[in-house]
PyMOL Python script that loads the backbone (N, CA, C, O; Angstrom):
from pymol import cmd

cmd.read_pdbstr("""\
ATOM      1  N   UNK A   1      68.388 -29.827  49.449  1.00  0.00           N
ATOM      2  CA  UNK A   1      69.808 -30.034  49.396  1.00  0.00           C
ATOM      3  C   UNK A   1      70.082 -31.443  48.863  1.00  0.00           C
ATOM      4  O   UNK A   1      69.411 -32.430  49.162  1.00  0.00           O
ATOM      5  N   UNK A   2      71.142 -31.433  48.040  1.00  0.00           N
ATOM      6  CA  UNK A   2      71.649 -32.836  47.118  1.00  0.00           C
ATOM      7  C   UNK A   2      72.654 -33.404  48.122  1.00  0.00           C
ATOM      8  O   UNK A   2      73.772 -32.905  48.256  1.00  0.00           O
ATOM      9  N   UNK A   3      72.283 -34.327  48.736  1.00  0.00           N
ATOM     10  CA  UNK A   3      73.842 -34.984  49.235  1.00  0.00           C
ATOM     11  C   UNK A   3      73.869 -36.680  48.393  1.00  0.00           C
ATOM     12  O   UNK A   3      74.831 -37.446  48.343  1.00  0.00           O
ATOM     13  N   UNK A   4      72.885 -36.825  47.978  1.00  0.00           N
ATOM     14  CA  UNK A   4      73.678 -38.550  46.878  1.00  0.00           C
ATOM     15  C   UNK A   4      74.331 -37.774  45.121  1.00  0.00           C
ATOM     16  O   UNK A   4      74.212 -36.613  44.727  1.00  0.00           O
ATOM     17  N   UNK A   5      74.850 -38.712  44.575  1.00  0.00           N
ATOM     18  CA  UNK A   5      75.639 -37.811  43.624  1.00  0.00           C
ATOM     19  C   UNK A   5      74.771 -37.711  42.707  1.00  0.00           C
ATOM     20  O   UNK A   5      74.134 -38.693  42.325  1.00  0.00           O
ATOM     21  N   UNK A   6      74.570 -36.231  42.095  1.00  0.00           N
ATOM     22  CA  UNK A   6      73.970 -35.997  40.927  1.00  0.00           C
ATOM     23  C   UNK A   6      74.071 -37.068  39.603  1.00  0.00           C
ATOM     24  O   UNK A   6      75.066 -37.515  39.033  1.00  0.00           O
ATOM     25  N   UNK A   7      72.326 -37.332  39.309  1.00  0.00           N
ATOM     26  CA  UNK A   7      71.992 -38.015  38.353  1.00  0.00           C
ATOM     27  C   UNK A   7      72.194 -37.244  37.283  1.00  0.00           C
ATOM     28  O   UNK A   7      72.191 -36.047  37.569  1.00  0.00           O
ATOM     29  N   UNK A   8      72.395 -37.527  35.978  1.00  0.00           N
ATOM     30  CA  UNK A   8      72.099 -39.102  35.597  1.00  0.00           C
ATOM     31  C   UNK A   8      72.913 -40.048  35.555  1.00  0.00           C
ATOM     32  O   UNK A   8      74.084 -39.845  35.235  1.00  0.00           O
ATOM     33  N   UNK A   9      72.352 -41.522  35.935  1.00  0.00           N
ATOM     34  CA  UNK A   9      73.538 -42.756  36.142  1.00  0.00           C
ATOM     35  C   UNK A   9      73.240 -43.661  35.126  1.00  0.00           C
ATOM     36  O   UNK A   9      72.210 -43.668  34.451  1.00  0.00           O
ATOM     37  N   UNK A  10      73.953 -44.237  35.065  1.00  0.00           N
ATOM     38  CA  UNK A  10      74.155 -45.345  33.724  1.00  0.00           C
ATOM     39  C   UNK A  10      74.706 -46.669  34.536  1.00  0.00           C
ATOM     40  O   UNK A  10      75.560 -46.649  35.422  1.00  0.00           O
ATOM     41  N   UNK A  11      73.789 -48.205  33.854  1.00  0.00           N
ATOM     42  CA  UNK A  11      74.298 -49.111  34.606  1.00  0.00           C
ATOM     43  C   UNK A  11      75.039 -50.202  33.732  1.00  0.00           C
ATOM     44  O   UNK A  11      74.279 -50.988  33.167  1.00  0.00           O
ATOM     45  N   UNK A  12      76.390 -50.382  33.528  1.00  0.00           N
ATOM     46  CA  UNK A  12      76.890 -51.517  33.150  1.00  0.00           C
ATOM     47  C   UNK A  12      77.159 -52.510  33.570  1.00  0.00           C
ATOM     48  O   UNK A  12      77.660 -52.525  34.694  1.00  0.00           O
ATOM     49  N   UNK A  13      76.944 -53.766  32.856  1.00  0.00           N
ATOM     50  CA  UNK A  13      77.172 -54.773  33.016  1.00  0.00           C
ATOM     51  C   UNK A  13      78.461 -55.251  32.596  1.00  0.00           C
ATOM     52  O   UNK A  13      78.885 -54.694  31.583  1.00  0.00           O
ATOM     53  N   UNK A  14      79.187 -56.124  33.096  1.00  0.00           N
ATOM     54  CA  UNK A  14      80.469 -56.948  32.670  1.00  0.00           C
ATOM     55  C   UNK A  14      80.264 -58.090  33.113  1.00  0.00           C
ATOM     56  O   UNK A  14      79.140 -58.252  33.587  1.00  0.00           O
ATOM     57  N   UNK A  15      81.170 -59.236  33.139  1.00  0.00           N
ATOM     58  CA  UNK A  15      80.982 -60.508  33.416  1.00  0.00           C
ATOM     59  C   UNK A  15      80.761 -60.667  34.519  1.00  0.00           C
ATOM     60  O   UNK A  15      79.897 -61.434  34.943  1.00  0.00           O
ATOM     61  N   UNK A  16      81.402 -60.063  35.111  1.00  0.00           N
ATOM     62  CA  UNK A  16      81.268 -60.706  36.858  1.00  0.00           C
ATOM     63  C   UNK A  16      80.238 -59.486  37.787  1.00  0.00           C
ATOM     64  O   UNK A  16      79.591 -59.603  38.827  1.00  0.00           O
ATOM     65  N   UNK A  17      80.406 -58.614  37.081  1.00  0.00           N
ATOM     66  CA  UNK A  17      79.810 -57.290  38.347  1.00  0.00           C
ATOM     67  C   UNK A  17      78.671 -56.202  37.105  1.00  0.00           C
ATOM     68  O   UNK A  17      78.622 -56.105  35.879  1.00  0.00           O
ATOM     69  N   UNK A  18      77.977 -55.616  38.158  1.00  0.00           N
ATOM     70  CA  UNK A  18      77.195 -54.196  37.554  1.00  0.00           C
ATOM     71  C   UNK A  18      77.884 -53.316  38.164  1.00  0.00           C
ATOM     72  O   UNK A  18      78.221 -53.354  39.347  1.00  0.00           O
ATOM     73  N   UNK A  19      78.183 -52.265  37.168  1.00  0.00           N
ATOM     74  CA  UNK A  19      78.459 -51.188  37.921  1.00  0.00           C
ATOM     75  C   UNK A  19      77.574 -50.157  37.669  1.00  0.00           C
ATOM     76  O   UNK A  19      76.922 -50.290  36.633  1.00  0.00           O
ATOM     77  N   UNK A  20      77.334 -49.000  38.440  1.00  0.00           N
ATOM     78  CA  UNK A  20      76.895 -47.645  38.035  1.00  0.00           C
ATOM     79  C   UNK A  20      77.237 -46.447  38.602  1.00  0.00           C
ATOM     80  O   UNK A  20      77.344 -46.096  39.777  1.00  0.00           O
ATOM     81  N   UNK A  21      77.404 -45.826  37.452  1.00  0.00           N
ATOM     82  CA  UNK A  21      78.054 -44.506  37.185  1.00  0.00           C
ATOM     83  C   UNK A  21      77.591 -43.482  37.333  1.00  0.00           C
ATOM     84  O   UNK A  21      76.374 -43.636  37.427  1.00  0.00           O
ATOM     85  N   UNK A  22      77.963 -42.085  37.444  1.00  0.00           N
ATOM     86  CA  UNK A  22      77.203 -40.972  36.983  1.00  0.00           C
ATOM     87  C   UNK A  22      77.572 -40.263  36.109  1.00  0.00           C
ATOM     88  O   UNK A  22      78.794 -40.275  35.965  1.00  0.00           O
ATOM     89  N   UNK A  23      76.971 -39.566  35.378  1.00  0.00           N
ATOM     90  CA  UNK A  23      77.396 -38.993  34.110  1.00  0.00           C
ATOM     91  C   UNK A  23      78.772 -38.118  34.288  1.00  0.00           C
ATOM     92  O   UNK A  23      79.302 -37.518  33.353  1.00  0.00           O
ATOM     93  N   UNK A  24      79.190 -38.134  35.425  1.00  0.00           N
ATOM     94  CA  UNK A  24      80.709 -37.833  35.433  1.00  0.00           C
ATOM     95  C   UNK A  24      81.809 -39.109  35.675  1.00  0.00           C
ATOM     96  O   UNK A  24      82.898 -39.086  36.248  1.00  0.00           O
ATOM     97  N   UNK A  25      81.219 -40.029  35.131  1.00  0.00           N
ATOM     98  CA  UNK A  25      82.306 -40.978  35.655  1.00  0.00           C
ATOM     99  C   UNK A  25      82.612 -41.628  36.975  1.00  0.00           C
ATOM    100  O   UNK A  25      83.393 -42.564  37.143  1.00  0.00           O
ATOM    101  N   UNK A  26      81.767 -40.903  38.055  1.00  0.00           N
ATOM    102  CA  UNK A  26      81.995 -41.037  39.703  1.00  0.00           C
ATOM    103  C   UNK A  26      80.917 -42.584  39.972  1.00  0.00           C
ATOM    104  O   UNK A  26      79.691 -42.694  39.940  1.00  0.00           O
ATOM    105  N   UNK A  27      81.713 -43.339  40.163  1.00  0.00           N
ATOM    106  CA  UNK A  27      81.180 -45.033  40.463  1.00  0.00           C
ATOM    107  C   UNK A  27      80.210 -44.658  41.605  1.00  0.00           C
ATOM    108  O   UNK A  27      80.629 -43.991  42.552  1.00  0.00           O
ATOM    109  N   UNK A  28      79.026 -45.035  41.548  1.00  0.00           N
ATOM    110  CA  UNK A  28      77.906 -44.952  42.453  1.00  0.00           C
ATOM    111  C   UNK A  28      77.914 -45.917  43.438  1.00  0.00           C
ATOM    112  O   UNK A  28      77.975 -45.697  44.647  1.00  0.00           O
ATOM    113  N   UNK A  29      77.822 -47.497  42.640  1.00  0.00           N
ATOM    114  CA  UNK A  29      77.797 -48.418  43.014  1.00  0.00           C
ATOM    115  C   UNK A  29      78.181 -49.641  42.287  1.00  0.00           C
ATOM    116  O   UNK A  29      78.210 -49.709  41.058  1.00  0.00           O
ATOM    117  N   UNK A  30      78.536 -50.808  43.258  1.00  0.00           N
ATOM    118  CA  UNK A  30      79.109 -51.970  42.337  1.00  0.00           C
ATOM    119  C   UNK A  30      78.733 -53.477  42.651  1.00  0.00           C
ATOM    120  O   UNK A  30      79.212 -53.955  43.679  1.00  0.00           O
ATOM    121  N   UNK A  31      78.216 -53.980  42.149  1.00  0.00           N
ATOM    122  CA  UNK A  31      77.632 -54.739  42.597  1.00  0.00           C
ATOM    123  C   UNK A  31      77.519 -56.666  41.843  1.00  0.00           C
ATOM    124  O   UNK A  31      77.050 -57.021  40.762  1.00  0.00           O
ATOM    125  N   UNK A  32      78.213 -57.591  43.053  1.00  0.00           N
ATOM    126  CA  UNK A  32      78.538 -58.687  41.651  1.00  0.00           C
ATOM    127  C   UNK A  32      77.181 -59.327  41.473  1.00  0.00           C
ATOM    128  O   UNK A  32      77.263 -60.315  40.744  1.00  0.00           O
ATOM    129  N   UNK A  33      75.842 -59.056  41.946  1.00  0.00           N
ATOM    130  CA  UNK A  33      74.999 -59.714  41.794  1.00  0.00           C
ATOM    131  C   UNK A  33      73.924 -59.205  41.925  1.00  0.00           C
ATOM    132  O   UNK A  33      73.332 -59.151  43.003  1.00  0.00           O
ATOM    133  N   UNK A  34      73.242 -58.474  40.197  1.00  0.00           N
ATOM    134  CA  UNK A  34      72.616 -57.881  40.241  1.00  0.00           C
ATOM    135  C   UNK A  34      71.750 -57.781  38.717  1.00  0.00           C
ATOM    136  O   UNK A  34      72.272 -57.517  37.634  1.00  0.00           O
ATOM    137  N   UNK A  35      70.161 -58.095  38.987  1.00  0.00           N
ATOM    138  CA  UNK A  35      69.802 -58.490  37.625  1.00  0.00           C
ATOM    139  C   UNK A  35      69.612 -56.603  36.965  1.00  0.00           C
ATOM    140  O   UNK A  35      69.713 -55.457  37.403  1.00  0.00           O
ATOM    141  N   UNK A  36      69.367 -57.148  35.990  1.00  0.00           N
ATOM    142  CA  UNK A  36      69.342 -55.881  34.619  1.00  0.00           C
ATOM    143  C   UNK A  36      68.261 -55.092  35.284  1.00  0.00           C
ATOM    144  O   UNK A  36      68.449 -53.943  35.683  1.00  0.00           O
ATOM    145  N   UNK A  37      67.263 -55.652  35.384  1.00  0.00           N
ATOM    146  CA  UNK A  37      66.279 -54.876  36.102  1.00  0.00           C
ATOM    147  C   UNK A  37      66.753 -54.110  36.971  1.00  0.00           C
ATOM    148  O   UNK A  37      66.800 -52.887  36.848  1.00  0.00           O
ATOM    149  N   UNK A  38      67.236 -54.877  38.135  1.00  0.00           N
ATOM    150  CA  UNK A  38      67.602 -54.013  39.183  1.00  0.00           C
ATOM    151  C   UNK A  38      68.172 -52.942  38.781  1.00  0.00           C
ATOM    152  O   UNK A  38      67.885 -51.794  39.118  1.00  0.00           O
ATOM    153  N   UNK A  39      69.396 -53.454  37.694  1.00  0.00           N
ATOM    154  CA  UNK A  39      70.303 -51.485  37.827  1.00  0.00           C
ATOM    155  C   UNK A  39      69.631 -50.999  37.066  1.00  0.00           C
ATOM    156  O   UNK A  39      70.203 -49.914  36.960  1.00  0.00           O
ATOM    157  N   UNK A  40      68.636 -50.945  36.275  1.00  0.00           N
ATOM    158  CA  UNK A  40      68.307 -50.098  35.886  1.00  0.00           C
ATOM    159  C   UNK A  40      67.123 -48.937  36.715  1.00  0.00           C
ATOM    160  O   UNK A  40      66.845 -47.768  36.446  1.00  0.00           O
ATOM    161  N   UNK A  41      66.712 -49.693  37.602  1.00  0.00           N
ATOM    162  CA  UNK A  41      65.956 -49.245  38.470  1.00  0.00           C
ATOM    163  C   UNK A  41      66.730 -48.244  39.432  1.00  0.00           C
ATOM    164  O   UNK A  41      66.141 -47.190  39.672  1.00  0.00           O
ATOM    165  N   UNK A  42      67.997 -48.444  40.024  1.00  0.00           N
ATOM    166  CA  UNK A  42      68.818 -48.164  40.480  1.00  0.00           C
ATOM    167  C   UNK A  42      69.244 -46.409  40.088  1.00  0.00           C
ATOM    168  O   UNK A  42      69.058 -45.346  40.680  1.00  0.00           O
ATOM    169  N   UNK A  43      69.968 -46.840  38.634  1.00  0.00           N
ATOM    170  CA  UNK A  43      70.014 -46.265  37.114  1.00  0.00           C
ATOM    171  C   UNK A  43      69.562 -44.694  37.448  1.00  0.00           C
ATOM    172  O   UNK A  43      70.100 -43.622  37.728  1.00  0.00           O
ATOM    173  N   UNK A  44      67.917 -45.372  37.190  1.00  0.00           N
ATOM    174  CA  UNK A  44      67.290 -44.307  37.272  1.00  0.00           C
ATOM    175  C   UNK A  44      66.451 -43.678  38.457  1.00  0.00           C
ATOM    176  O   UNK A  44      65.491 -42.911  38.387  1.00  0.00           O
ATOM    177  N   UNK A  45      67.227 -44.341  39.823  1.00  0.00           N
ATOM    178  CA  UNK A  45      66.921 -43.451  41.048  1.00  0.00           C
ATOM    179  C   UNK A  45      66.811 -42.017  41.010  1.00  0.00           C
ATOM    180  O   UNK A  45      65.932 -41.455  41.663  1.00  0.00           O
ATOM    181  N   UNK A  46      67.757 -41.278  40.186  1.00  0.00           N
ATOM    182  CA  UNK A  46      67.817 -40.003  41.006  1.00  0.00           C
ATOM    183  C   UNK A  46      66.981 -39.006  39.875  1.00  0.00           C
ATOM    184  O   UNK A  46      66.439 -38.063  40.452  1.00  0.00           O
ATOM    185  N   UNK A  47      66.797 -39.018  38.610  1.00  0.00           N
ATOM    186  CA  UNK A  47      65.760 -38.763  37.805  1.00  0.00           C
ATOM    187  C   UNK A  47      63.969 -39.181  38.145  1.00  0.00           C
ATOM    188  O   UNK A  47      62.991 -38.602  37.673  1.00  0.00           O
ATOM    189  N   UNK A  48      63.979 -40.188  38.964  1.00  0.00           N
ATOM    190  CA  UNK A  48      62.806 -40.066  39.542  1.00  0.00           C
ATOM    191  C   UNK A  48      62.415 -39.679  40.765  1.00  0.00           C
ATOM    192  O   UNK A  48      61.230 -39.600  41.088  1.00  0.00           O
ATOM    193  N   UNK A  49      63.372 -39.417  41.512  1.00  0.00           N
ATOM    194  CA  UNK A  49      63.982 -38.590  42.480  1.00  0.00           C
ATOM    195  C   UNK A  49      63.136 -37.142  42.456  1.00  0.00           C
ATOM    196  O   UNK A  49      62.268 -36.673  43.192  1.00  0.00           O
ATOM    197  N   UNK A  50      63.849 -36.641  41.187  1.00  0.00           N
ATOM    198  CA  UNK A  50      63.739 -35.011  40.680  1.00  0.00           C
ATOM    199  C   UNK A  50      62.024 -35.317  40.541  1.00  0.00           C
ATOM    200  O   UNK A  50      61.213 -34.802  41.310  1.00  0.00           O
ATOM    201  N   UNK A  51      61.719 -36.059  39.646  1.00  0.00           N
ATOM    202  CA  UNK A  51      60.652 -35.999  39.027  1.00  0.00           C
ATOM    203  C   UNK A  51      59.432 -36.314  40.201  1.00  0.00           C
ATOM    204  O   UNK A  51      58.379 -35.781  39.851  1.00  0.00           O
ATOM    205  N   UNK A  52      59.352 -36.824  41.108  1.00  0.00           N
ATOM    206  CA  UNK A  52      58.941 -36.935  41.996  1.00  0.00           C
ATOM    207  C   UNK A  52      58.282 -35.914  42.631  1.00  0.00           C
ATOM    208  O   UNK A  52      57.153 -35.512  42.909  1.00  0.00           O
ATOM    209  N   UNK A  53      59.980 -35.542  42.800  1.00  0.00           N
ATOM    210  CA  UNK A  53      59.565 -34.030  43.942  1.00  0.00           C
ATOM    211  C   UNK A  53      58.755 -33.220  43.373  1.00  0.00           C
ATOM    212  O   UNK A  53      57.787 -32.790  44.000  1.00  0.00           O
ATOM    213  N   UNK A  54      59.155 -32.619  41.226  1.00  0.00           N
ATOM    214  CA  UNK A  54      58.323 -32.036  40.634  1.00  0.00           C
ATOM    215  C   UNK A  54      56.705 -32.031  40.456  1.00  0.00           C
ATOM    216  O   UNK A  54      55.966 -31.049  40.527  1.00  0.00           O
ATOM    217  N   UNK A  55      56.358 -33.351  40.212  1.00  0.00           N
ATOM    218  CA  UNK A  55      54.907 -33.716  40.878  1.00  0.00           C
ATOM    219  C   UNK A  55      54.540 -33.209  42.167  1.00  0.00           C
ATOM    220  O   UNK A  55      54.003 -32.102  42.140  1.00  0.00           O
ATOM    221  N   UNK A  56      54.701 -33.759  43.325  1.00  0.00           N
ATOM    222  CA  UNK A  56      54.809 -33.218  44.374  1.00  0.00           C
ATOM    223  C   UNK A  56      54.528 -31.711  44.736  1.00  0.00           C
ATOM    224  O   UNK A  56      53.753 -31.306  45.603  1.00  0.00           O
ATOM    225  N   UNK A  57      55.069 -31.201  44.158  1.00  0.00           N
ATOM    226  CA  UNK A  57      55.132 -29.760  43.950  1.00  0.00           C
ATOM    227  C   UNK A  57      54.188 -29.310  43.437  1.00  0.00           C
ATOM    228  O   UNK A  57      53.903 -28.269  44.028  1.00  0.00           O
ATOM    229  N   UNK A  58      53.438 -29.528  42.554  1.00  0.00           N
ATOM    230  CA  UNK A  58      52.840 -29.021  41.479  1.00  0.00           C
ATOM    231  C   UNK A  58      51.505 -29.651  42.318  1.00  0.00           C
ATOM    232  O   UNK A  58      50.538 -28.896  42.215  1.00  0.00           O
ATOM    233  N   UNK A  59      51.323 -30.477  42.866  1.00  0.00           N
ATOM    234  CA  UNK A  59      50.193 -30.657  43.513  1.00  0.00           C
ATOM    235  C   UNK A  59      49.341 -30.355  44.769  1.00  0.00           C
ATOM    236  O   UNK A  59      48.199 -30.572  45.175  1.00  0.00           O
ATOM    237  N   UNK A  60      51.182 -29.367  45.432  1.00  0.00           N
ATOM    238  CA  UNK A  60      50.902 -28.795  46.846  1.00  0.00           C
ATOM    239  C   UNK A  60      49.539 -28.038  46.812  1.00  0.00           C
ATOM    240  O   UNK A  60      49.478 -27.090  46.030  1.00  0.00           O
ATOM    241  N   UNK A  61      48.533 -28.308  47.495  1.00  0.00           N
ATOM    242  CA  UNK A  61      47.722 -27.520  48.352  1.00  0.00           C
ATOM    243  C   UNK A  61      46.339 -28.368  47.995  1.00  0.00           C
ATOM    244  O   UNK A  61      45.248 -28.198  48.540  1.00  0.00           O
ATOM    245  N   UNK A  62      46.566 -29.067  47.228  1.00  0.00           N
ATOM    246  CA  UNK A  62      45.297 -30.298  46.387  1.00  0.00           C
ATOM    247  C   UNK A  62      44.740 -31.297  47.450  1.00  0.00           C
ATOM    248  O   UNK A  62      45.394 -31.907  48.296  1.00  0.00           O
ATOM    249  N   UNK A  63      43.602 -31.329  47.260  1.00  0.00           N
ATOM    250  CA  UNK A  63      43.425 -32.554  48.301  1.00  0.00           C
ATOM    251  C   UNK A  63      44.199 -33.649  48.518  1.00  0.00           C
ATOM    252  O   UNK A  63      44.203 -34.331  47.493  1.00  0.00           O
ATOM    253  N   UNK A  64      44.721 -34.032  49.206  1.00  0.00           N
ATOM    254  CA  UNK A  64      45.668 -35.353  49.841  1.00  0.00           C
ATOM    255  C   UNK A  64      44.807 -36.378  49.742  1.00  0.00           C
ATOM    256  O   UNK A  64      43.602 -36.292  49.977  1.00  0.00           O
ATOM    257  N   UNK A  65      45.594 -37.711  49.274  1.00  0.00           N
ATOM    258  CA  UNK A  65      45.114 -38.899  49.292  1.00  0.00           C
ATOM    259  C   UNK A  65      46.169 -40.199  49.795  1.00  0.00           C
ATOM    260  O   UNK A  65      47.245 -39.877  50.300  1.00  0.00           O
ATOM    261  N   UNK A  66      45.899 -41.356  49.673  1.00  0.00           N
ATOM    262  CA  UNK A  66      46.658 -42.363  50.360  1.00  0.00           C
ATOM    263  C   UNK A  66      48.032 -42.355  48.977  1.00  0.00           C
ATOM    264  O   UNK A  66      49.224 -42.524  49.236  1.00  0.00           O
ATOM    265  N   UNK A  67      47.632 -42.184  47.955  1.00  0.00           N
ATOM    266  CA  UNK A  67      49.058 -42.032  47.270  1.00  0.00           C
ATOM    267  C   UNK A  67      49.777 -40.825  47.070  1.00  0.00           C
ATOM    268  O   UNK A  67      50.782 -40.785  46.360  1.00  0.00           O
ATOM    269  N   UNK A  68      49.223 -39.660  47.771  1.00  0.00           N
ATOM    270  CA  UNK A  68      50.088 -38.548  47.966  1.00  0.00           C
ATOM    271  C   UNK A  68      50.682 -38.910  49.155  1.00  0.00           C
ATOM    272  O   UNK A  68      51.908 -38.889  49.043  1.00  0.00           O
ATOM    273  N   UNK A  69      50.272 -39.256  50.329  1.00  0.00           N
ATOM    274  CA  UNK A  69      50.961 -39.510  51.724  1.00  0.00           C
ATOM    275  C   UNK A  69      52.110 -40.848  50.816  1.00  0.00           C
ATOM    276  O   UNK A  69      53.235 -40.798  51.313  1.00  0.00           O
ATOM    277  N   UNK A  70      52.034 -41.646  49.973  1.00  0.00           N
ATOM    278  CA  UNK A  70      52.804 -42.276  49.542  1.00  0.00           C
ATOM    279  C   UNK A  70      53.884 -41.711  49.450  1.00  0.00           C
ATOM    280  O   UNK A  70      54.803 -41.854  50.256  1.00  0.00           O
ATOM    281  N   UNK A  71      53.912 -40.883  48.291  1.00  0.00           N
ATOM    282  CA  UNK A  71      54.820 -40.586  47.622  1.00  0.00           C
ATOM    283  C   UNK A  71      56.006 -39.079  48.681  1.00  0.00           C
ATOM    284  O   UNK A  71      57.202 -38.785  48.663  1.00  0.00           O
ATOM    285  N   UNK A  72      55.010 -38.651  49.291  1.00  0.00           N
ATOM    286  CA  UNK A  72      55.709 -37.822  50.242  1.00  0.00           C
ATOM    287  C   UNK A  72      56.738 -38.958  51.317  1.00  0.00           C
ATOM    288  O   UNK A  72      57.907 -38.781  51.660  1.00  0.00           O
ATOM    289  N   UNK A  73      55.903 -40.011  51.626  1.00  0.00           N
ATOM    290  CA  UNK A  73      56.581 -40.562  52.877  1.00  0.00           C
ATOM    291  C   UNK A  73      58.218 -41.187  51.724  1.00  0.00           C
ATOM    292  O   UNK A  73      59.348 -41.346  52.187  1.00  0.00           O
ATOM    293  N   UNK A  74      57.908 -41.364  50.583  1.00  0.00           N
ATOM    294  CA  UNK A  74      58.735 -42.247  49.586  1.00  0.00           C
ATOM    295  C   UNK A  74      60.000 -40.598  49.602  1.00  0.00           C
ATOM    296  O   UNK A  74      60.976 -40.649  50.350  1.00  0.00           O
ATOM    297  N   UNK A  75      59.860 -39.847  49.081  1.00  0.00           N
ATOM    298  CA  UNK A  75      60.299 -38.964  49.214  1.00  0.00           C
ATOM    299  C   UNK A  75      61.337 -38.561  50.773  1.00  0.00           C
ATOM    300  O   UNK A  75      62.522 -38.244  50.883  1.00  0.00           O
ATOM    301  N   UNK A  76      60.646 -38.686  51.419  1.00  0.00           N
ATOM    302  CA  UNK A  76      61.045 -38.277  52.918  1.00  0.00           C
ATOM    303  C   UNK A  76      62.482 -39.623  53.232  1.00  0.00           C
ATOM    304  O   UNK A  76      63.571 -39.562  53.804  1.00  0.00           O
ATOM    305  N   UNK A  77      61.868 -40.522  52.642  1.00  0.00           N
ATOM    306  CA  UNK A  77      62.873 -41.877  53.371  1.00  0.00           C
ATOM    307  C   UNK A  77      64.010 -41.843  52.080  1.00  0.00           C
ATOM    308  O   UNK A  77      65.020 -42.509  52.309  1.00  0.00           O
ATOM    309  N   UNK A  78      63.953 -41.012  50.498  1.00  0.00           N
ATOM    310  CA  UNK A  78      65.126 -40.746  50.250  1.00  0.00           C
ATOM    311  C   UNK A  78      65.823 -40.068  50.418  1.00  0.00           C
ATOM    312  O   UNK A  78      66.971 -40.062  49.973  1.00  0.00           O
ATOM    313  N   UNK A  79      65.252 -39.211  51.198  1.00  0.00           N
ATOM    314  CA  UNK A  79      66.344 -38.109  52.082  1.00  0.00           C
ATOM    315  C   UNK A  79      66.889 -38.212  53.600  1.00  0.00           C
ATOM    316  O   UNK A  79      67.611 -37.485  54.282  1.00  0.00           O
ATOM    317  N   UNK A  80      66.213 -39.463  53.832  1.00  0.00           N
ATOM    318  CA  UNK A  80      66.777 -40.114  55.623  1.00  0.00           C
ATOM    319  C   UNK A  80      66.317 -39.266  56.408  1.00  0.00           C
ATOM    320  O   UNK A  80      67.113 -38.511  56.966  1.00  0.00           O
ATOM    321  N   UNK A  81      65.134 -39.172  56.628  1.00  0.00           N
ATOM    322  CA  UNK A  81      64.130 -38.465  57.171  1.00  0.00           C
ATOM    323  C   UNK A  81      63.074 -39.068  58.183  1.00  0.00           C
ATOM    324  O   UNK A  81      62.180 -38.356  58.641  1.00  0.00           O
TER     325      UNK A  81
END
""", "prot")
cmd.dss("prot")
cmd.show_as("cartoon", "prot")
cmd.util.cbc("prot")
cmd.orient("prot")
């Protein structure tokens, strides 16, 4: 189940603030102090989100390792889990 707003987001910059968007226009977040890096990282939360889980998936039943328990626990804490 989706409850943060469907990606994809886009992050602009203006003089004083970042903002980011989602491809509908719906302001995600705003922020007056925030390097390029960051939003773009931000940006592209919810596309790595998806992509994540898709890995994830595709690897169910494979031997487990310390970066699968990673990426599951990474997974789990973006869903407030």
């Amino acid at each position: 189940m989706t409850t943060h707003t469907p990606g994809p987001w886009t992050a602009t910059a203006t003089k004083h603030r970042t903002i980011i968007t989602s491809h509908d226009g719906t302001r995600v977040a705003e922020c007056d102090s925030l390097s390029a890096a960051d939003a773009r990282l931000i940006a592209a939360a919810p596309e790595m989100y998806e992509a994540l889980k898709a890995i994830m998936a595709s690897v169910a039943g494979c031997v487990r390792n310390p970066e699968y328990e990673a990426a599951r626990a990474a997974i789990a804490r973006a869903e407030g889990k």
